[in-house]
N, C-alpha and C positions, 0 to 999 in steps of 0.2 A: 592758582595752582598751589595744592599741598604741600610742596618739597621746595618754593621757592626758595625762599629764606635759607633753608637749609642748603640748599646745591649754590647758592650765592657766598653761604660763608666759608663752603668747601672749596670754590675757588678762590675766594680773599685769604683764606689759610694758605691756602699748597703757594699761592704766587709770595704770600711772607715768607714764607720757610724757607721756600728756592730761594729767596733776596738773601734771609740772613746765612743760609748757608755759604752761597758765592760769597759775601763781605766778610766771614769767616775764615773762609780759605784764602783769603787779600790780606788778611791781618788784619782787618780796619779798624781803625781808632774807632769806629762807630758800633764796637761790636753790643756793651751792653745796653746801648740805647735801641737797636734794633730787637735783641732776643727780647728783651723788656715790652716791646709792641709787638713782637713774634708770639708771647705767653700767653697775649691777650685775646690776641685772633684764634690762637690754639684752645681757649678757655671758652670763649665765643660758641665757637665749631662745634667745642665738646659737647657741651649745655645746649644747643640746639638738636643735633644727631642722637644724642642722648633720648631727647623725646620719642623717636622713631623708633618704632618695634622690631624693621625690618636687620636681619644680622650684619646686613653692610652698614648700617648708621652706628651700630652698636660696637662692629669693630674702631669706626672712624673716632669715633669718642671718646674710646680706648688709648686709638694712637696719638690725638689731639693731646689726650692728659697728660700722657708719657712725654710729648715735645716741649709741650708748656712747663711740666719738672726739671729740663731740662733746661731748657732757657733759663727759668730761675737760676740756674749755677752757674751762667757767663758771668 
């Protein structure tokens, strides 16, 4: 299947995000170590979705970049 890889790292992304966002809202001492592998999965995602033409991967790759900016700043 053509989309595997890609619907694979779309869900390794969204389950990082939701992790680092709960441990966020916890205060956890573990926050910059989490956003730091949150940035990556998000850079992942981007760089895969990116390739796809269709306007849903293009938005996804979008958001990925925007999360991953943001991770950098924890």
């Amino acid at each position: 299947m053509m989309m595997a890889k890609c619907i694979q790292l779309d869900m390794e992304c969204a389950s990082i995000c939701y992790a680092a966002a709960q441990l966020m809202s916890l205060g956890s001492s573990q926050v910059k170590e989490i956003c730091s592998i949150c940035a990556q999965a998000c850079d992942d995602c981007a760089a895969e979705c990116g390739q796809h033409d269709n306007e849903h991967c293009q938005e996804c790759a979008e958001a990925c970049k925007k999360c991953a900016e943001e991770c950098r700043k924890m």
